[in-house]
C-alpha positions as CSV (number, residue, x, y, z in Angstrom):
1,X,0.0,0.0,0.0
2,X,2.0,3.3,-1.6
3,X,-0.4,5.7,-1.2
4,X,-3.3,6.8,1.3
5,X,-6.8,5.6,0.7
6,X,-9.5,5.6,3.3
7,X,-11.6,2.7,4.4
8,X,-14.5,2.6,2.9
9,X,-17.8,1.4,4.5
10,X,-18.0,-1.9,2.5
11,X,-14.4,-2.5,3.1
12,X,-15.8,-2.1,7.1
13,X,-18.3,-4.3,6.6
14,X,-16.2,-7.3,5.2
15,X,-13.6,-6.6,8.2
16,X,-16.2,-7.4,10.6
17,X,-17.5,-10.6,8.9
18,X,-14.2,-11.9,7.7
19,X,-11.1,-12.3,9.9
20,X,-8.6,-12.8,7.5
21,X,-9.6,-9.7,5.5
22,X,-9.9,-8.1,8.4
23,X,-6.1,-9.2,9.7
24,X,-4.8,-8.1,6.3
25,X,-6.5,-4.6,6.0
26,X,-5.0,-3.8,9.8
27,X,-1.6,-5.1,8.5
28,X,-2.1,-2.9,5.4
29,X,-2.9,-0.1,7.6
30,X,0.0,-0.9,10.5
31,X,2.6,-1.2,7.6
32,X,1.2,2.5,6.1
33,X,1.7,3.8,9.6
34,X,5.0,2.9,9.7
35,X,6.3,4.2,6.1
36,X,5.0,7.6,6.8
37,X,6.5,7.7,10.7
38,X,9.8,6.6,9.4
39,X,9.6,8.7,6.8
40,X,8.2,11.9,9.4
41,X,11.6,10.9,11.6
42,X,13.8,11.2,8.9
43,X,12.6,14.9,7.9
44,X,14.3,15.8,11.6
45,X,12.5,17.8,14.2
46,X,9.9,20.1,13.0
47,X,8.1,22.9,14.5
48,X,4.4,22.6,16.2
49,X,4.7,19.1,17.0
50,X,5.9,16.9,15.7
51,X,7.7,14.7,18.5
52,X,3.8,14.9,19.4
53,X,2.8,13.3,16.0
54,X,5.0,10.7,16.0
55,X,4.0,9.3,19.9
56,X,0.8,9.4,19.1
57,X,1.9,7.1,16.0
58,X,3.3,4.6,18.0
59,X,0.5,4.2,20.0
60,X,-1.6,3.7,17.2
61,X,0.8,1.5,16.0
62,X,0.8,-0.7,19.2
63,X,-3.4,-0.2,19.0
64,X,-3.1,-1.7,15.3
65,X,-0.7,-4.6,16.8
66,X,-3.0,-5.7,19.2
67,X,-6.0,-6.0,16.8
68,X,-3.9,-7.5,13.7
69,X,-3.3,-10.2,16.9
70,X,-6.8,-10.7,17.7
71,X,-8.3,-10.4,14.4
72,X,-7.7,-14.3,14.1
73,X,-11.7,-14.8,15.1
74,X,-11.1,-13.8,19.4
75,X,-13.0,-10.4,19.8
76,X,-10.5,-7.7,19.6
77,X,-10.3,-5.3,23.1
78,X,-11.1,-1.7,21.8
């Protein structure tokens, strides 16, 4: 996944009756996460926030984790 596309609703729906799409669209999503806070820590420190941006990444990142390691059928803890 190069470039940023929402989720769309149907793409929702299928997640929540089908575990393995679901695992792969959270993986999709985790690995998107990743590309762009790499790429945000490589740019160096930038003002209004940025250190801010990039822990609230990780946490999503850990979030996303969790799910893509519950998404094989056990109910995910949101």
């Amino acid at each position: 996944m190069s470039a940023f596309s929402p989720v769309t609703d149907a793409e929702l729906a299928r997640a929540r009756s089908d575990p393995a799409f679901r695992q792969k669209l959270l993986a999709q999503n985790l690995d998107l996460l990743l590309s762009r806070m790499q790429k945000m820590r490589g740019t160096g420190p930038t003002a209004g926030g940025g250190a801010k941006q990039l822990r609230e990444g990780v946490e999503l990142a850990v979030r996303l984790a969790e799910l893509i390691q519950n998404a094989g059928g056990r109910s995910p803890r949101i």
